[in-house]
C-alpha positions in Angstrom: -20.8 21.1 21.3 -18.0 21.1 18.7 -15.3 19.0 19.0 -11.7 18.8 17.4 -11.7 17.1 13.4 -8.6 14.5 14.0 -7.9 12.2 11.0 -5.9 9.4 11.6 -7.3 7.4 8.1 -4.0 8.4 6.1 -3.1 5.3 4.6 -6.6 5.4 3.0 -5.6 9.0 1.1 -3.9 11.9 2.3 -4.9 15.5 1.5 -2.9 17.5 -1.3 0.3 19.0 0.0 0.6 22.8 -0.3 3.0 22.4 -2.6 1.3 19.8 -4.7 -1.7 22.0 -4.8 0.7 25.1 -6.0 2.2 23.6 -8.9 -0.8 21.9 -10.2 -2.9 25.2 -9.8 0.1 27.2 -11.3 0.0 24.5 -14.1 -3.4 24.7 -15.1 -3.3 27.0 -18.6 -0.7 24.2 -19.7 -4.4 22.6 -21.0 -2.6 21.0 -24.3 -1.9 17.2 -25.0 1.2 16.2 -24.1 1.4 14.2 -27.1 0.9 16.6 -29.5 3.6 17.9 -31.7 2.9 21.6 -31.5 4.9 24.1 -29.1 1.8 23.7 -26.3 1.9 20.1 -26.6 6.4 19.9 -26.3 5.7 22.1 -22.8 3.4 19.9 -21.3 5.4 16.4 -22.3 8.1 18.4 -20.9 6.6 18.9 -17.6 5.6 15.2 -18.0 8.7 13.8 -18.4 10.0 16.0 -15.5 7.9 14.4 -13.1 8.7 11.3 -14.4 11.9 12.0 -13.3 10.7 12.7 -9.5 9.3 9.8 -9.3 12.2 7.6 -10.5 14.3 9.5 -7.5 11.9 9.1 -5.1 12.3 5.0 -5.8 16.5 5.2 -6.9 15.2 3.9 -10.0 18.3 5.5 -12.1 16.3 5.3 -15.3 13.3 7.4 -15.5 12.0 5.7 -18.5 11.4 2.7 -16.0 8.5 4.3 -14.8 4.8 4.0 -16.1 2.4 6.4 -15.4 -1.1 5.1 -15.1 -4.5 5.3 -12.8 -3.4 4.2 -9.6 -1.9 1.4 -7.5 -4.6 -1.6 -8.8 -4.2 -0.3 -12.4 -0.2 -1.0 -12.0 -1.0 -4.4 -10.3 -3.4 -6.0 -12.7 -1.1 -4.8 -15.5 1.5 -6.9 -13.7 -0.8 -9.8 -13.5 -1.6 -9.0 -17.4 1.7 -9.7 -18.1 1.9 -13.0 -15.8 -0.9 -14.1 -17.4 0.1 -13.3 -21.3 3.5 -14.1 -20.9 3.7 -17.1 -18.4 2.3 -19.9 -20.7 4.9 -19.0 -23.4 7.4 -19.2 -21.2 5.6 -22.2 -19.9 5.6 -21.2 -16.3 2.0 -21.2 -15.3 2.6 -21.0 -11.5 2.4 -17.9 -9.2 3.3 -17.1 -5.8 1.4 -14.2 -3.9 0.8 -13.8 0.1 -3.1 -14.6 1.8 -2.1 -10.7 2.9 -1.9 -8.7 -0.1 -4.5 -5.6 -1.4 -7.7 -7.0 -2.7 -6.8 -6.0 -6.4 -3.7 -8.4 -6.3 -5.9 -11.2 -4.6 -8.3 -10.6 -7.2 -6.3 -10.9 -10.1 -4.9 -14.4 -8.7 -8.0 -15.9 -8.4 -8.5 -14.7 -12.2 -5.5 -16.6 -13.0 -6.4 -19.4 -11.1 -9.7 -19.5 -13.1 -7.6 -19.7 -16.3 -5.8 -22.7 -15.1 -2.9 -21.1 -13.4 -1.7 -22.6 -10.4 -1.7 -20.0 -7.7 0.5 -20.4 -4.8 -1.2 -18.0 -1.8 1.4 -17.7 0.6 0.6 -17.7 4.6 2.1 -15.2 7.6 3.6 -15.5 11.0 1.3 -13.9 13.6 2.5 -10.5 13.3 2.4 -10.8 9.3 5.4 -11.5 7.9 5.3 -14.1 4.8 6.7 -17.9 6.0 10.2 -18.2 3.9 10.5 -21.6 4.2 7.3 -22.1 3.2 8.2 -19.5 -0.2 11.7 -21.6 -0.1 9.9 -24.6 -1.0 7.9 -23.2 -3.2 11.0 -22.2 -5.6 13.3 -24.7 -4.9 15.5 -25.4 -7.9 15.4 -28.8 -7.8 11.7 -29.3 -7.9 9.0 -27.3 -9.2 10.2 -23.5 -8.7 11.0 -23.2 -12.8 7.5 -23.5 -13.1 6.9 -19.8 -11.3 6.9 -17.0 -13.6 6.1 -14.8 -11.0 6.3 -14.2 -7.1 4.2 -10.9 -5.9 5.4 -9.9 -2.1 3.3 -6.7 -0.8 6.8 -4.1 1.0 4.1 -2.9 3.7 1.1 -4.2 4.5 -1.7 -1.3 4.2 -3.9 -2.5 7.4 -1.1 -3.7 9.7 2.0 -2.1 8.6 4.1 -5.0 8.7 7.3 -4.6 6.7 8.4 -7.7 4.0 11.7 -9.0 3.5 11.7 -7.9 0.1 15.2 -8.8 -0.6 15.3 -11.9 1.0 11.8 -12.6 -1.8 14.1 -11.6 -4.3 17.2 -14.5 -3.4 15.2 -17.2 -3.6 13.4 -15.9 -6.8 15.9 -15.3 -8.9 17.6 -18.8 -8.2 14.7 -20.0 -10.7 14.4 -17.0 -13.2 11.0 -15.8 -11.5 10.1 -12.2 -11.7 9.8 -10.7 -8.6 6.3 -7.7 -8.1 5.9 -5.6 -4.7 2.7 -3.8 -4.2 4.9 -0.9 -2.5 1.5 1.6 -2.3 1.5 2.1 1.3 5.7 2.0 1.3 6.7 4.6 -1.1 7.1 7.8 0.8 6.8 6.7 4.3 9.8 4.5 4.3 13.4 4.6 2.2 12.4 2.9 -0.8 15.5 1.9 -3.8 14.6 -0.4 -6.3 18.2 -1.1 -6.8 18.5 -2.6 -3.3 15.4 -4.7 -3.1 16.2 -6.2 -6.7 12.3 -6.1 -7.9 11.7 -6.2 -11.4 8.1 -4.8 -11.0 7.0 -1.7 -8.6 3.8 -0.2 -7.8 3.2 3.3 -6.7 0.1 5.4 -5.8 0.3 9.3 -5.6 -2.6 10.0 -3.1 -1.1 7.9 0.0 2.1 10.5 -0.7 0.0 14.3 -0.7 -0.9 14.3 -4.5 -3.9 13.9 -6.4 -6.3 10.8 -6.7 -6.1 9.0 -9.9 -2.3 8.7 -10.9 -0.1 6.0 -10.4 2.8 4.3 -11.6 4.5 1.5 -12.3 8.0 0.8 -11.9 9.5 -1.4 -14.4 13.5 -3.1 -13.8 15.2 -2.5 -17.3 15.4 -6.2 -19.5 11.8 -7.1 -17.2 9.2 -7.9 -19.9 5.4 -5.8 -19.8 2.2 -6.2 -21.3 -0.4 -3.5 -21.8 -3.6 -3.7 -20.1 -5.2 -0.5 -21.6 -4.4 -1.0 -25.7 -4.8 2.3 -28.2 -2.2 4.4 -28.2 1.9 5.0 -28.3 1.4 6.7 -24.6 3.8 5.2 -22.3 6.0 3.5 -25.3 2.7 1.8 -26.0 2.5 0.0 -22.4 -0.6 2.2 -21.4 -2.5 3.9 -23.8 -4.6 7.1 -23.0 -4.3 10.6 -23.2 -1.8 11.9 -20.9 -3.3 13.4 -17.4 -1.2 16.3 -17.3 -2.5 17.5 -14.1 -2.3 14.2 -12.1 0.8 13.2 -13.5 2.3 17.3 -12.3 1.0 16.4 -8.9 2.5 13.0 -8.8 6.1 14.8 -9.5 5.8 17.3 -7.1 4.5 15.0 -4.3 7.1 12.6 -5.3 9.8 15.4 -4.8 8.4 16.5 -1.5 8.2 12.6 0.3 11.9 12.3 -0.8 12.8 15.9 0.9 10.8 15.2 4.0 11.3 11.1 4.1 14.1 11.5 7.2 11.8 13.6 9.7 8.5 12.3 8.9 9.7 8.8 9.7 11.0 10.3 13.0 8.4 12.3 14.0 5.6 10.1 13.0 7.3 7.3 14.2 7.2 9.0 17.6 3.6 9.7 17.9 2.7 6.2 16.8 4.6 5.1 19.2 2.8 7.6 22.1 -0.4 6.5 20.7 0.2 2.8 21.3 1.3 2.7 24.4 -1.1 5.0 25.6 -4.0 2.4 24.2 -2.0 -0.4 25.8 -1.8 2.1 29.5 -5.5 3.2 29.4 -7.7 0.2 27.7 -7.0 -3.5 28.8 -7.3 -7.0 27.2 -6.3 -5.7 23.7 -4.2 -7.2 20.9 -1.5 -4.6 18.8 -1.7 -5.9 15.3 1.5 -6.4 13.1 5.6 -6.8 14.0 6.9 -4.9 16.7 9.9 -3.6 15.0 9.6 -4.1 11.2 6.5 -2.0 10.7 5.7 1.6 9.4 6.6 4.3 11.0 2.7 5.9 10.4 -0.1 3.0 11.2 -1.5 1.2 14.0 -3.6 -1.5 13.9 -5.3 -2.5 17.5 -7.7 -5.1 18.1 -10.7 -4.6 20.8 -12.0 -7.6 22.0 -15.9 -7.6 23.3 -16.3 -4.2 21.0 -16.9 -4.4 17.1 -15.1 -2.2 14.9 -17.8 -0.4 13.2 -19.6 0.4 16.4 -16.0 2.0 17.5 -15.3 3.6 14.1 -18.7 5.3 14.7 -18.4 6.1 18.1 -15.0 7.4 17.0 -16.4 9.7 14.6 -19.4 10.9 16.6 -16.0 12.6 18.9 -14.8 13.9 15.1 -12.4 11.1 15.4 -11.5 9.5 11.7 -10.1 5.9 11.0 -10.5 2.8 9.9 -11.7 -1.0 10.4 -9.3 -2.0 7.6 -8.8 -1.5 4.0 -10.5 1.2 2.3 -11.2 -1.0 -0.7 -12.8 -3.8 1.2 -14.6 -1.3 4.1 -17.9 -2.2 2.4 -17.7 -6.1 3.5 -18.8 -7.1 6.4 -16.3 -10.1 6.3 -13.3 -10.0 8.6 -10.3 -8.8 7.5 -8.5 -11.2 5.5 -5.2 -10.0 6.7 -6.1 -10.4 10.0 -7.8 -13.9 10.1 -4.2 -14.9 8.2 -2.7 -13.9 11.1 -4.3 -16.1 13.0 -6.1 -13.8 15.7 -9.4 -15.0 15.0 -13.0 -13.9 14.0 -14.0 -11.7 17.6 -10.8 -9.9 17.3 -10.5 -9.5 13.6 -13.9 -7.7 13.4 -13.1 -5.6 16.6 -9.8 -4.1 15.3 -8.7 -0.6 14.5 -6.6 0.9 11.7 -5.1 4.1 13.4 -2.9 5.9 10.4 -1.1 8.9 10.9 0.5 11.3 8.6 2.4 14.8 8.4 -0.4 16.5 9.7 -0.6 14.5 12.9 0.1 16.6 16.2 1.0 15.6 19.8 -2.6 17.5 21.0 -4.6 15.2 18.7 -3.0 11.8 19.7 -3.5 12.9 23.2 -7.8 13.6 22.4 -7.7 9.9 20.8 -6.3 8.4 24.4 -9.1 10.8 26.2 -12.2 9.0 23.8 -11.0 5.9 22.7 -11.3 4.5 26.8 -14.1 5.4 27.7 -16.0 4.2 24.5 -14.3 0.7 24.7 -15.9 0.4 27.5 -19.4 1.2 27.0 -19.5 -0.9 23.7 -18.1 -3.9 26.1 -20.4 -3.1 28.9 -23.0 -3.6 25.9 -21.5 -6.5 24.6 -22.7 -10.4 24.7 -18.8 -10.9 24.3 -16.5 -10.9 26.9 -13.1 -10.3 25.4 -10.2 -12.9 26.4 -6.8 -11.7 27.7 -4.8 -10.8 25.0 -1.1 -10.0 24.5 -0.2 -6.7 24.3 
């Protein structure tokens, strides 16, 4: 028997918009390199620096030349790392500040630093994951050892929870000791108002496919007088920051997708917003003894994170997708571990209902019918996997 396709994995990737697909079909016989000096290659760095400029609006970045195209989100943050690491002893500030919550990529370029001698300063959460501020407060104070920071790297939105950061507040008590100041913004940019401006950064990563566009393009936000390194060497591309041919086609989706989130940001907070709100409290309503991951207020308007006691979360993601049902036990870039989640276990909810959560993301092509067939499977298969289960799962807070 057929049953309806519902994908709720969105912070994971999103499809191409329409319009995203248009331009970069439309844009195809522009074949030539944008660096080239010829009439071909002036139309495609034209069309390159046009996005560019997209994507500086879609951040208030008032400068376009701020912004660095390359790969994806974990390109921009190891080249931000790169930097830490070239830069910091000269400077002699070998310390860095990061959260126990961030994206495997920035985890795993602190532990490189650590294994080069820096001092790495991994920064712990509340229980609904927001970063301990007096704990980052003592970390930078003035008077002691704070000078020694060249950099403090705060995730804006978590991609498993969806907890929102107090990115500005970061900011205050970095710049009292001339640290520089990274957000992983990935899972942000598009969903939420995002301006650079406001939150102060001096480094910002973007991704294009969690915002509609293609998969392998990304960019980097730079604050104007913020020193960068290069990670990828060669070329002049990108005033020499990131060398490589140019990847006209990506970098065309990335400004069309960028101009699309900033024309739709208002009502797909509002109307997303809404039907992660049905969804959650219809799991809270139909399945008992559960656990809703993250803040209750400062959290994207798109994901849901819900932990099922006495069930694990692969046997639900599969039982899930046997009803055509897609989502996700965590982070895409960690799915193949069968560790906990790292963000949750920092959160302090514990091993049983760390590996019995699911991540629940919707997007612009989420509908009232197909929230409503989630809360008609997702109770019934709870309880079979508990029925199943050696685990009896304890009373949790909703």
């Amino acid at each position: 028997m057929e049953h309806p396709f519902v994908y709720m994995d969105y912070n994971a990737t999103t499809p191409l918009h329409p319009e995203v697909k248009r331009v970069m079909v439309e844009d195809l016989d522009v074949f030539a390199n944008a660096s080239s000096m010829h009439e071909a290659g002036r139309r495609a760095r034209d069309r390159v620096e046009t996005a560019r400029a997209s994507v500086a609006r879609l951040i208030g970045a008032p400068d376009p030349l701020s912004i660095y195209f390359t790969s994806g989100g974990s390109e921009s943050n190891n080249t931000v790392f790169e930097t830490a690491r070239i830069l910091g002893p000269k400077a002699g500030r070998r310390r860095v500040i990061t959260t126990a919550i961030e994206h495997p990529c920035v985890i795993e370029a602190g532990k490189r630093l650590e294994s080069e001698g820096f001092e790495v300063t991994w920064l712990g959460v509340d229980p609904t994951g927001r970063i301990d501020m007096s704990h980052l407060s003592e970390e930078l104070d003035p008077q002691g050892r704070g000078r020694e920071v060249f950099l403090v790297s705060v995730m804006l939105a978590n991609n498993e929870i969806g907890t929102i950061e107090d990115l500005a507040g970061v900011v205050r008590l970095a710049k009292q000791v001339g640290a520089r100041v990274h957000t992983d913004a990935t899972q942000a940019v598009g969903k939420i108002p995002v301006d650079v401006l406001a939150l102060g950064v001096d480094y910002l990563t973007m991704s294009c496919h969690k915002i509609y566009g293609p998969k392998g393009i990304g960019a980097l936000y730079v604050a104007k007088g913020a020193p960068i390194e290069a990670l990828i060497r060669g070329g002049h591309q990108e005033k020499g920051v990131r060398a490589g041919t140019y990847n006209n086609q990506g970098i065309l989706g990335f400004g069309k997708a960028a101009e699309v989130a900033l024309a739709e940001l208002p009502e797909y907070g509002k109307r997303v917003g809404a039907l992660r709100e049905r969804l959650r409290a219809g799991i809270v309503e139909k399945v008992p003894d559960i656990h809703v991951n993250g803040h209750p207020l400062h959290h994207l308007p798109n994901t849901l994170d819900v932990s099922f006691p006495g069930a694990e979360g692969e046997a639900i993601l599969l039982s899930l997708d046997l009803e055509g049902i897609e989502a996700s036990t965590g982070s895409a870039c960690a799915s193949g571990s069968l560790e906990p989640s790292h963000v949750l276990m920092a959160t302090g909810v514990g091993p049983e209902y760390a590996h019995g959560s699911i991540r629940f993301s919707l997007g612009r092509g989420t509908t009232e019918a197909e929230v409503d067939y989630v809360l008609e499977k997702l109770p019934p298969i709870i309880k079979r996997l508990r029925r199943f289960s050696t685990l009896r799962p304890a009373t949790a807070a909703n």
